[in-house]
Backbone and ligand atoms as CSV (ligand in chain L), in Angstrom:
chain,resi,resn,atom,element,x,y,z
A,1,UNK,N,N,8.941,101.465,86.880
A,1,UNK,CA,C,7.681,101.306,86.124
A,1,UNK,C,C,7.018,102.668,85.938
A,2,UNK,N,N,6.846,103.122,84.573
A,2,UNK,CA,C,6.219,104.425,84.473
A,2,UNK,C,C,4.827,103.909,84.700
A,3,UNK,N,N,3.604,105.240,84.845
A,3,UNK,CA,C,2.328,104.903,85.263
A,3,UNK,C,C,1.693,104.637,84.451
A,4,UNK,N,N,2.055,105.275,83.038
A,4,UNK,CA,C,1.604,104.443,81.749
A,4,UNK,C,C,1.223,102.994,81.044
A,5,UNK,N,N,2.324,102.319,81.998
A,5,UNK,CA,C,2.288,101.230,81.599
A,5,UNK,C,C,2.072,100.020,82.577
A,6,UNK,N,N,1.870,99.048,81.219
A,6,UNK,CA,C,1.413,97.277,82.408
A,6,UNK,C,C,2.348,97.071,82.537
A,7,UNK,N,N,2.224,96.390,84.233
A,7,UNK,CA,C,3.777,95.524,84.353
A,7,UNK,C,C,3.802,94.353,83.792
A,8,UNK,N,N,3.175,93.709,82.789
A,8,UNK,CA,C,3.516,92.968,81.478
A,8,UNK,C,C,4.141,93.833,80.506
A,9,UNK,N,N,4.280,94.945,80.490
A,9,UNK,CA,C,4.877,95.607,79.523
A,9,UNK,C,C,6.565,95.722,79.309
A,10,UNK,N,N,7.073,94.632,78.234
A,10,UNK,CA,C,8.607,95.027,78.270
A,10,UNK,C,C,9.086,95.859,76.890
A,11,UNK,N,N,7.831,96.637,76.395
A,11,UNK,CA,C,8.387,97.372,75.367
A,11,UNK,C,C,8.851,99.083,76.012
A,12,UNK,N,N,9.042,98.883,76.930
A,12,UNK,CA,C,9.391,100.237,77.428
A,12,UNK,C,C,9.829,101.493,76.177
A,13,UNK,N,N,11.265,100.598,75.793
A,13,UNK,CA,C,12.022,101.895,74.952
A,13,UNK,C,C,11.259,102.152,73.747
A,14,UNK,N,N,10.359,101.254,73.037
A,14,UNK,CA,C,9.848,100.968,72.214
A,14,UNK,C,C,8.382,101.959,72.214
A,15,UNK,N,N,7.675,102.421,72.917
A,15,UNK,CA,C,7.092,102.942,73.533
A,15,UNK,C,C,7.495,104.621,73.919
A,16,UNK,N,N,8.822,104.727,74.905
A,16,UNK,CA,C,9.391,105.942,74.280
A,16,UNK,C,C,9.444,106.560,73.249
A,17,UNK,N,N,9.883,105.566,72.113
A,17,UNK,CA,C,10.395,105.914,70.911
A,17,UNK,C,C,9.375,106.725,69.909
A,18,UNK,N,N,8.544,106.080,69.856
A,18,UNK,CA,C,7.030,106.134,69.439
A,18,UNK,C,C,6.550,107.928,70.254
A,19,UNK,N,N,6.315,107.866,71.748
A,19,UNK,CA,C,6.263,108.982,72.099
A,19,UNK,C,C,6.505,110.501,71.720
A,20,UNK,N,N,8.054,109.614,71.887
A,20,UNK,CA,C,9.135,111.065,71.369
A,20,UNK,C,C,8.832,111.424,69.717
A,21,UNK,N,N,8.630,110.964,68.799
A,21,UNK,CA,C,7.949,110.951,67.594
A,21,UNK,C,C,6.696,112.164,68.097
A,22,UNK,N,N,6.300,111.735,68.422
A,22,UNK,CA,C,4.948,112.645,68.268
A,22,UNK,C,C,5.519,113.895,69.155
A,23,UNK,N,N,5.970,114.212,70.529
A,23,UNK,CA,C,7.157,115.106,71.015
A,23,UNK,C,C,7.019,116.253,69.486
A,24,UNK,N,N,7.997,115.318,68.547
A,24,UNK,CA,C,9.122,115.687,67.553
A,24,UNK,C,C,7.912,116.296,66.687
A,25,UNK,N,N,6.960,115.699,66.471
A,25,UNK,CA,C,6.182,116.481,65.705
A,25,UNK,C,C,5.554,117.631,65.913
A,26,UNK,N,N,5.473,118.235,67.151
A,26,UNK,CA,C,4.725,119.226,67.825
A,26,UNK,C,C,6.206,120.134,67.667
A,27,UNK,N,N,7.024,119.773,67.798
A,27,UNK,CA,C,8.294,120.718,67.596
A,27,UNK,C,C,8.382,121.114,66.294
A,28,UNK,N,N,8.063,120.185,65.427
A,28,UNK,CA,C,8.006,121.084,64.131
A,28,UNK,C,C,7.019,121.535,63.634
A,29,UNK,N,N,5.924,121.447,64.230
A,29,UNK,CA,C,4.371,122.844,64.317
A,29,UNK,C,C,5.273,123.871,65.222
A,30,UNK,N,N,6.423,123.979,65.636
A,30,UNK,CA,C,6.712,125.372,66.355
A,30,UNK,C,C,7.921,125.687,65.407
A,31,UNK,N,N,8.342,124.745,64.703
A,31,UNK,CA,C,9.647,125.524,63.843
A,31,UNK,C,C,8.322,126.354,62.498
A,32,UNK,N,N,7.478,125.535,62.356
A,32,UNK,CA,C,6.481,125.716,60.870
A,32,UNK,C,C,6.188,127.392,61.069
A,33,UNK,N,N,5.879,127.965,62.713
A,33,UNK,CA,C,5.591,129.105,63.496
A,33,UNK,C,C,6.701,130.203,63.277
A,34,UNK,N,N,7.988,129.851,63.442
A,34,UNK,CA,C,9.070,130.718,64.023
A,34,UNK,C,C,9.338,130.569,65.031
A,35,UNK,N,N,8.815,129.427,66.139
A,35,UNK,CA,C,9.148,129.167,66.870
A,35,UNK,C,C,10.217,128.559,67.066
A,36,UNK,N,N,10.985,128.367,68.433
A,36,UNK,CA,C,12.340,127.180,68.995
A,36,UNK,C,C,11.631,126.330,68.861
A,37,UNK,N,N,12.147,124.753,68.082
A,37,UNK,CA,C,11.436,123.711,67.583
A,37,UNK,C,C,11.211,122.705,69.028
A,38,UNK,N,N,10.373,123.164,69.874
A,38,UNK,CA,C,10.833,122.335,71.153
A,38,UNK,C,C,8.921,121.940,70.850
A,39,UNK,N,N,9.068,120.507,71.924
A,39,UNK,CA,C,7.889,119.884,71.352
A,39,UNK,C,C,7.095,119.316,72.645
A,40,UNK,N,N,6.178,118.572,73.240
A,40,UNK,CA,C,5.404,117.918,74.258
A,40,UNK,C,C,4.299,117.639,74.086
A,41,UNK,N,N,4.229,116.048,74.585
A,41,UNK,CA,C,2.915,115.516,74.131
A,41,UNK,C,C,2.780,114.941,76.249
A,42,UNK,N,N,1.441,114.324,76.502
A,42,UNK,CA,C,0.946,113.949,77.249
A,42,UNK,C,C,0.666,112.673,77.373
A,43,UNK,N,N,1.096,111.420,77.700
A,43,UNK,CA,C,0.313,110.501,77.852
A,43,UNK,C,C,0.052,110.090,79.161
A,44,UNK,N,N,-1.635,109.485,79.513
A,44,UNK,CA,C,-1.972,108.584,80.351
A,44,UNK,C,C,-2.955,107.675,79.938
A,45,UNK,N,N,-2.473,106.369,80.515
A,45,UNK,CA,C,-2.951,105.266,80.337
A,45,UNK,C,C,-2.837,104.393,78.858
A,46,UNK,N,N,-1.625,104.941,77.985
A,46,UNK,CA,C,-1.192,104.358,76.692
A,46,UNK,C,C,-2.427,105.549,75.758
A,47,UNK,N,N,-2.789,106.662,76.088
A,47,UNK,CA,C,-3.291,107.481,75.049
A,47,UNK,C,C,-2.484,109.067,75.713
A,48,UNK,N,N,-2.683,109.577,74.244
A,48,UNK,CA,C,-2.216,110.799,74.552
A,48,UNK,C,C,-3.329,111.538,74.674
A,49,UNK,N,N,-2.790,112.647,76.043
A,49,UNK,CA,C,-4.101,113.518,76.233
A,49,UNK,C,C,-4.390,115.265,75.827
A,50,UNK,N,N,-2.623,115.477,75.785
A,50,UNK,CA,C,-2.144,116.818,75.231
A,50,UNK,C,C,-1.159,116.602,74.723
A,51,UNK,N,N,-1.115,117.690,73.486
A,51,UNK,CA,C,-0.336,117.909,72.904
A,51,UNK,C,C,-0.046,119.610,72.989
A,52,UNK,N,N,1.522,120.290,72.515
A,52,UNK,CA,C,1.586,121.364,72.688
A,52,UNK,C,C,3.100,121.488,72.004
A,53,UNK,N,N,3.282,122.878,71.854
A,53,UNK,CA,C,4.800,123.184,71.836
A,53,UNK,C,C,4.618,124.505,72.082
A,54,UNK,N,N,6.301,124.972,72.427
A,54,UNK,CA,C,6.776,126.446,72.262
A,54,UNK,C,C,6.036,127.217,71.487
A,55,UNK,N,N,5.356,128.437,72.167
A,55,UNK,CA,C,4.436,129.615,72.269
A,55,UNK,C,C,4.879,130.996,72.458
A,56,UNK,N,N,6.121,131.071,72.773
A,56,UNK,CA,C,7.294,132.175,73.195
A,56,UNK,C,C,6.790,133.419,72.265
A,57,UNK,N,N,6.594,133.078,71.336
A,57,UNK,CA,C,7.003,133.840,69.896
A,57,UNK,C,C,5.413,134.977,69.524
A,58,UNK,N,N,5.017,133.510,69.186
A,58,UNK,CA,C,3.142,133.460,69.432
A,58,UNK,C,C,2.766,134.315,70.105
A,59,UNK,N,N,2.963,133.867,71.739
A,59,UNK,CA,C,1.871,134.634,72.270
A,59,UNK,C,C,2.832,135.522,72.912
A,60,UNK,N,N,3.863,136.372,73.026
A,60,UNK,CA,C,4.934,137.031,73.595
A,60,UNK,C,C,4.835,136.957,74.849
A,61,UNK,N,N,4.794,135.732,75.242
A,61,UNK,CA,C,5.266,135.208,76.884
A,61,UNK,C,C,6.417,134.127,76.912
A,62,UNK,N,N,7.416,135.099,77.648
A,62,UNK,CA,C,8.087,134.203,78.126
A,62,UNK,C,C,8.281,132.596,78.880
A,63,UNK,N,N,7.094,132.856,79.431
A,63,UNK,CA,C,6.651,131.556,80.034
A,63,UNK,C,C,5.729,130.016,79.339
A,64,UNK,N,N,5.675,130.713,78.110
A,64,UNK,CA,C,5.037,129.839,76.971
A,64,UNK,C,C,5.278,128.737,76.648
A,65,UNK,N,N,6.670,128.272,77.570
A,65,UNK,CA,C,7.429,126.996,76.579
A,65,UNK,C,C,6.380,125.992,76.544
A,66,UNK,N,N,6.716,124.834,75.837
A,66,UNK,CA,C,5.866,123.403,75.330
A,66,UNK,C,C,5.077,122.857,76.639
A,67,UNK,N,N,5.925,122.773,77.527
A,67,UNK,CA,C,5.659,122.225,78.907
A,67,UNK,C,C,4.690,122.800,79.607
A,68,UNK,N,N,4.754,123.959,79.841
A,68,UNK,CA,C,3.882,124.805,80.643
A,68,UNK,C,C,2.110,124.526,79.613
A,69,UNK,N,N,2.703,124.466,78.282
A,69,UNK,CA,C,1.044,124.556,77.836
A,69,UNK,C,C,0.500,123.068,77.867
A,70,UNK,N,N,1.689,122.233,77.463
A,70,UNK,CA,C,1.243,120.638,77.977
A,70,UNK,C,C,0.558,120.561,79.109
A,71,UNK,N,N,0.616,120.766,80.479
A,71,UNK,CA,C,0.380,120.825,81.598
A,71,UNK,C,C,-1.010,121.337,81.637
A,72,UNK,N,N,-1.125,122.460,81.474
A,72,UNK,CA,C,-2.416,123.262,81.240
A,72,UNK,C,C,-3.483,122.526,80.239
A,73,UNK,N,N,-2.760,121.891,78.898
A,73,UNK,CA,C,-4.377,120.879,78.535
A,73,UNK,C,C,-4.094,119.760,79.341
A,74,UNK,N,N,-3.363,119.279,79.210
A,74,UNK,CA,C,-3.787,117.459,80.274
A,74,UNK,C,C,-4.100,117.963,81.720
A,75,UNK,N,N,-3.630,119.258,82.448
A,75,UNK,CA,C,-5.247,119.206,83.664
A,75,UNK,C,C,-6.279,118.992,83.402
A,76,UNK,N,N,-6.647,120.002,81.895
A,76,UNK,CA,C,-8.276,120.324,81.288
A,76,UNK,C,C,-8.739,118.895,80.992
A,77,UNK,N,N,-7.775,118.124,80.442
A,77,UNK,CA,C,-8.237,116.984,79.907
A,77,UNK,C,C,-8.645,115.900,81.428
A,78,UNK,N,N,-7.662,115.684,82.293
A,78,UNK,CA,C,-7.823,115.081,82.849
A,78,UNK,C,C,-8.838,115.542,84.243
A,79,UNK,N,N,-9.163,116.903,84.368
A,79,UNK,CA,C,-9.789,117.438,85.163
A,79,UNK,C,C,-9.724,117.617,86.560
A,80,UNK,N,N,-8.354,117.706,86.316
A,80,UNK,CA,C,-7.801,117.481,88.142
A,80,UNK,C,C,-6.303,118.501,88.251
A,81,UNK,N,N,-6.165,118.979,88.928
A,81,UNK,CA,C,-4.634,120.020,88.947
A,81,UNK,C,C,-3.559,118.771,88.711
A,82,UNK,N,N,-3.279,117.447,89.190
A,82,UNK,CA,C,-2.541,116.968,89.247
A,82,UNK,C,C,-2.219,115.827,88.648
A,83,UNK,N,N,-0.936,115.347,87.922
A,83,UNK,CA,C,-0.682,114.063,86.715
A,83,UNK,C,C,-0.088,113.214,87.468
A,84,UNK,N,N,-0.504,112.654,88.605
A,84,UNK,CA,C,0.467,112.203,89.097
A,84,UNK,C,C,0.372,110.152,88.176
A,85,UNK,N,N,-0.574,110.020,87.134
A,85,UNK,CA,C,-0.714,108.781,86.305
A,85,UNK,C,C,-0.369,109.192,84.908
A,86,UNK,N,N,0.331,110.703,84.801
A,86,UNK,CA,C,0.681,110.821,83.208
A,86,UNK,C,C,2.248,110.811,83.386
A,87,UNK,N,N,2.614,110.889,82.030
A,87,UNK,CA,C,3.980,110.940,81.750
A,87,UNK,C,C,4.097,112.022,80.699
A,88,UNK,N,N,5.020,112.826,80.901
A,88,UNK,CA,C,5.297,114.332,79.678
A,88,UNK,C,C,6.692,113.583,79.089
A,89,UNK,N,N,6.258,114.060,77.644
A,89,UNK,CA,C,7.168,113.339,76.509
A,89,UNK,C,C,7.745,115.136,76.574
A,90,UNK,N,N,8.649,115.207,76.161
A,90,UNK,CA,C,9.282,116.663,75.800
A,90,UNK,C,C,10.654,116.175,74.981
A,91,UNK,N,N,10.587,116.888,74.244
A,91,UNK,CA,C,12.224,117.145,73.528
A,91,UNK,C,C,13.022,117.361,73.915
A,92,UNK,N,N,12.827,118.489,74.319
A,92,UNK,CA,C,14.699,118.764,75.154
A,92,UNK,C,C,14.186,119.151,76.716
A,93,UNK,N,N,15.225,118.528,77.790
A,93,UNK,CA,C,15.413,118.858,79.212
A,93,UNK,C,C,14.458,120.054,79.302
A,94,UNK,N,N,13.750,120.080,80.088
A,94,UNK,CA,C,12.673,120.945,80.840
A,94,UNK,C,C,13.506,121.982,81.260
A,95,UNK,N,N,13.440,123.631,81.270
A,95,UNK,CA,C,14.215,124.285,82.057
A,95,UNK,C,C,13.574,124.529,83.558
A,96,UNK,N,N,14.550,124.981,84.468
A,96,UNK,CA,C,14.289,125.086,85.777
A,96,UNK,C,C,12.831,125.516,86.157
A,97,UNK,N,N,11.735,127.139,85.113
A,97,UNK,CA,C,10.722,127.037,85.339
A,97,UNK,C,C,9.872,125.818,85.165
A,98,UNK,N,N,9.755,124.820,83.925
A,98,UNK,CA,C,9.134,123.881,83.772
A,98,UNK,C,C,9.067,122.851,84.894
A,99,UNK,N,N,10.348,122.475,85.295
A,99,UNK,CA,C,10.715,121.450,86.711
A,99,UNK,C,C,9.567,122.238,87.438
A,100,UNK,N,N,10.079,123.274,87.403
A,100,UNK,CA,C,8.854,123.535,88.712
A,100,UNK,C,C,7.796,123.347,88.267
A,101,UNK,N,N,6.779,123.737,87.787
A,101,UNK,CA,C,5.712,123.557,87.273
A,101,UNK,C,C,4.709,122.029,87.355
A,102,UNK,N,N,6.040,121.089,86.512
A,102,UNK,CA,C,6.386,119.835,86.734
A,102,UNK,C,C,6.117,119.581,88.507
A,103,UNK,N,N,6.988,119.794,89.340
A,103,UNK,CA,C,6.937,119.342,90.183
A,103,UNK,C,C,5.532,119.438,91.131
A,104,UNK,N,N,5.037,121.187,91.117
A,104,UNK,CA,C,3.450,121.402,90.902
A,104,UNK,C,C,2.213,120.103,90.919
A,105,UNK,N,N,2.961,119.756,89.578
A,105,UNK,CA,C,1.521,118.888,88.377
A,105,UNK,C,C,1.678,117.569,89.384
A,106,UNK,N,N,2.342,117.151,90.292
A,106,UNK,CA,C,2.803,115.631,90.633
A,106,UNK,C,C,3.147,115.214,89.835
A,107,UNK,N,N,3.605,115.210,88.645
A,107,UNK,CA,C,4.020,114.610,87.523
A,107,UNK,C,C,4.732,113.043,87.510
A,108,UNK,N,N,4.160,112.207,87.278
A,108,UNK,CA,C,3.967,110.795,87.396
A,108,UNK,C,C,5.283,110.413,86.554
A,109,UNK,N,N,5.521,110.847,85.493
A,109,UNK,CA,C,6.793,110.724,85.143
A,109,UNK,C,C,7.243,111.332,84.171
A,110,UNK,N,N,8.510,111.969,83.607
A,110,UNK,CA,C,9.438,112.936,82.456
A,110,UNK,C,C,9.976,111.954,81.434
A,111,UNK,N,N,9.952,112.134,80.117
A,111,UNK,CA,C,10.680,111.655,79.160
A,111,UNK,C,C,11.274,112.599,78.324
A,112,UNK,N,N,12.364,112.875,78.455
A,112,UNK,CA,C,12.739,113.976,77.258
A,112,UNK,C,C,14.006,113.167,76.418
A,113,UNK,N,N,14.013,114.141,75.186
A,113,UNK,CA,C,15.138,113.580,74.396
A,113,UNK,C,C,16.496,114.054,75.071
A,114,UNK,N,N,16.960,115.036,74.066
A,114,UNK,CA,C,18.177,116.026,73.963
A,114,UNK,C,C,17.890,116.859,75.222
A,115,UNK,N,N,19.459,116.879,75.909
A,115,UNK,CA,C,19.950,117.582,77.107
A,115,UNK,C,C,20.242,119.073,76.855
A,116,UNK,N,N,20.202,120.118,77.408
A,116,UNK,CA,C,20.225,121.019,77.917
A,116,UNK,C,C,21.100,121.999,78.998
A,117,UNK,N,N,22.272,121.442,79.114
A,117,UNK,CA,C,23.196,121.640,79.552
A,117,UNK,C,C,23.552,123.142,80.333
A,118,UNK,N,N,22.444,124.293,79.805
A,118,UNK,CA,C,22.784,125.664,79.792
A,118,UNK,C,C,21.904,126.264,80.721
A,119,UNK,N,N,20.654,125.409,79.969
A,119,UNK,CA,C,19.345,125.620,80.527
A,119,UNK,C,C,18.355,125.110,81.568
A,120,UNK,N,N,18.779,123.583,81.348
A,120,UNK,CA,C,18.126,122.482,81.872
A,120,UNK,C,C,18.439,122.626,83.422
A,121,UNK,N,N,17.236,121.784,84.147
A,121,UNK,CA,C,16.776,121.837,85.331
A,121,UNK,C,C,17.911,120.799,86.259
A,122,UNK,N,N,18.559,119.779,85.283
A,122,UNK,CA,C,19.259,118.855,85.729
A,122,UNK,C,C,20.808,119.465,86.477
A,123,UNK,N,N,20.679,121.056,86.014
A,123,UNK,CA,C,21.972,121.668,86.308
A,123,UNK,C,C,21.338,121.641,87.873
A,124,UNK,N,N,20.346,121.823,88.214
A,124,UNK,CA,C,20.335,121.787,89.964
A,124,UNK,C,C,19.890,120.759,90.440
A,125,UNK,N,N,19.492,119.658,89.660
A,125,UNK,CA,C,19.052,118.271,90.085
A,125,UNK,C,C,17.748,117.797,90.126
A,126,UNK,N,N,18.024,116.803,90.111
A,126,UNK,CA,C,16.535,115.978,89.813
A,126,UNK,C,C,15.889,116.604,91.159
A,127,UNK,N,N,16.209,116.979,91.733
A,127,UNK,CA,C,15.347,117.309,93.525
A,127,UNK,C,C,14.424,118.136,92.904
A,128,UNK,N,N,14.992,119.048,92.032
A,128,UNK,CA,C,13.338,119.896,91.258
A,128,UNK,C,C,12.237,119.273,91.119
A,129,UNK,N,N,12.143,118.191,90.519
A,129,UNK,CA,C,10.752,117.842,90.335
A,129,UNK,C,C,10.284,117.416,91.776
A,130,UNK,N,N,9.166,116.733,91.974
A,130,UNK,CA,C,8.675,115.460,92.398
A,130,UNK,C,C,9.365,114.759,92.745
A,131,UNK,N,N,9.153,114.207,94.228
A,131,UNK,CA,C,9.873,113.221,94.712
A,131,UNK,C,C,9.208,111.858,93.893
A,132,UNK,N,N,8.181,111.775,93.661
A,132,UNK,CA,C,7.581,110.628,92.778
A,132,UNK,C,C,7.618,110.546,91.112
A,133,UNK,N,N,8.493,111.634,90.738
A,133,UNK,CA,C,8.649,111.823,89.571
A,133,UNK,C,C,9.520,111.151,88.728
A,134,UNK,N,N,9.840,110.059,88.072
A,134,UNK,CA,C,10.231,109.226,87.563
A,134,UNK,C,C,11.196,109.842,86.264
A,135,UNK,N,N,12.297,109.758,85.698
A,135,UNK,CA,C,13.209,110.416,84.932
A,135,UNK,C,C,13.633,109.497,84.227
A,136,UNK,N,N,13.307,109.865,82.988
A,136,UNK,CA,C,14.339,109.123,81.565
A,136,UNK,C,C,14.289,109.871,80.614
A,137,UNK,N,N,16.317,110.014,80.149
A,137,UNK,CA,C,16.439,110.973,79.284
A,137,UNK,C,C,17.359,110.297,77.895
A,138,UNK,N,N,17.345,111.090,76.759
A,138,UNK,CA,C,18.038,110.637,75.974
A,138,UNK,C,C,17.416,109.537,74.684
A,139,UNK,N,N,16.288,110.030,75.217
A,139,UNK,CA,C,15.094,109.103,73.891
A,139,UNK,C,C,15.278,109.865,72.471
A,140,UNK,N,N,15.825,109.038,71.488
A,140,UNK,CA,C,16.217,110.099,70.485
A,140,UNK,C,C,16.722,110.798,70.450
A,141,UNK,N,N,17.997,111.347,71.034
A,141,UNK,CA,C,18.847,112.521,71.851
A,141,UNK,C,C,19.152,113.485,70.208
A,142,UNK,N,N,19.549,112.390,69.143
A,142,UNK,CA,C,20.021,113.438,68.528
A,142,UNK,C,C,18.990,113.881,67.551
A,143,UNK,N,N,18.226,113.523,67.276
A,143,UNK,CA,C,16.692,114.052,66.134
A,143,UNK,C,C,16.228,114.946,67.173
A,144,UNK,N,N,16.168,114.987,68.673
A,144,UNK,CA,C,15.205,116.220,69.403
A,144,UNK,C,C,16.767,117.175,69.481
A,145,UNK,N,N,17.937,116.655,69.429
A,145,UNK,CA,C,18.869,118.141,69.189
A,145,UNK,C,C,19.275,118.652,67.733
A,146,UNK,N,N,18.770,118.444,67.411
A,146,UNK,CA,C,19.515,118.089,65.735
A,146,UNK,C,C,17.542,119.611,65.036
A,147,UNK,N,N,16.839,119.298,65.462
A,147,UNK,CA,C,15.823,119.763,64.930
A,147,UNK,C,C,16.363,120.891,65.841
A,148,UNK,N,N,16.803,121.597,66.461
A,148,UNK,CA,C,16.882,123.055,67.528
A,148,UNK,C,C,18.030,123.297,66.615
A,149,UNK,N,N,19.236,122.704,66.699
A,149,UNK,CA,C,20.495,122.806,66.033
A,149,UNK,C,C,20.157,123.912,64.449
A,150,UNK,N,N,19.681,122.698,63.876
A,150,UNK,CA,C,18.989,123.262,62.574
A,150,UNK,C,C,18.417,124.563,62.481
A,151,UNK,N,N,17.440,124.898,63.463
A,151,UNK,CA,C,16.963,125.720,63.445
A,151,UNK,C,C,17.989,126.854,63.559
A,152,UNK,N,N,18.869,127.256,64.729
A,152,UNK,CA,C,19.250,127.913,64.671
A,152,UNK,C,C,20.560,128.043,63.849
A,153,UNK,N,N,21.114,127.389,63.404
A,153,UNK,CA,C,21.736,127.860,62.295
A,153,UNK,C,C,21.107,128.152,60.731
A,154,UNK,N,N,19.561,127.949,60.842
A,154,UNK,CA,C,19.191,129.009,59.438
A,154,UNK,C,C,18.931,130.423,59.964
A,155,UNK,N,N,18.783,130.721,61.617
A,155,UNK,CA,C,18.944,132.209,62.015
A,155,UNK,C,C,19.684,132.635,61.331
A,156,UNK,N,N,21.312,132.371,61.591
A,156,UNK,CA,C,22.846,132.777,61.208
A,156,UNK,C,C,22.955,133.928,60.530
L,1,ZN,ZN,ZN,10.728,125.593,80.248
């Protein structure tokens, strides 16, 4: 049970889906940039509280990705260092800094699309986050890889 939701609630994936949409849209306010089209939204309690994406470019910090600035408004929003009643929508697998960060926030629970294989945090295991941190991946796998894909082959 994510913290988002009623346990009358059996639209789970349905609900993802919807999420990751808005995710997807914050990724393409970072392709619109020059940014890596990577995306993150915030929800608690069935509203979203932040939204954000990849900043790399923007603000020339490395540490800019979607996640890190997600985190930083839904504290502001929620007014507390810790999410342990939100859920982070993200596009693609969190990399190892984000997990951490993540793990930081108490983070109540992760939804990302498209995997990360190179980058992603999952290469050292879910033990990164939060032991209370709840994991589901593969929401839309190929529209949150397919928008990075794209991107970088108009680099070429
Ligand atoms: Zn990251």
């Amino acid at each position: 049970m994510l913290p988002n939701m009623t346990p009358h609630d059996n639209n789970h994936n349905n609900l993802h889906i919807t999420y990751i949409k808005e995710a997807l849209k914050e990724a393409q306010k970072a392709q619109e940039r020059g940014e890596v089209p990577i995306g993150a939204i915030v929800v608690c309690q069935n509203r979203i509280i932040a939204r954000a994406h990849n900043l790399t470019e923007t603000l020339q910090d490395p540490t800019a990705h979607a996640e890190m600035q997600a985190i930083t408004s839904a504290t502001h929003a929620t007014g507390g260092k810790y999410l342990p009643d939100c859920t982070l929508y993200v596009t693609l697998e969190p990399c190892v800094m984000c997990a951490g960060a993540l793990r930081w926030a108490q983070l109540g629970a992760l939804v990302y699309g498209a995997s990360d294989p190179k980058q992603g945090f999952m290469r050292m295991g879910a033990q990164l986050l939060h032991p209370k941190t709840e994991v589901v991946s593969g929401v839309l796998e190929q529209e949150c890889a397919a928008i990075i894909t794209r991107f970088f082959a108009k680099k070429r």
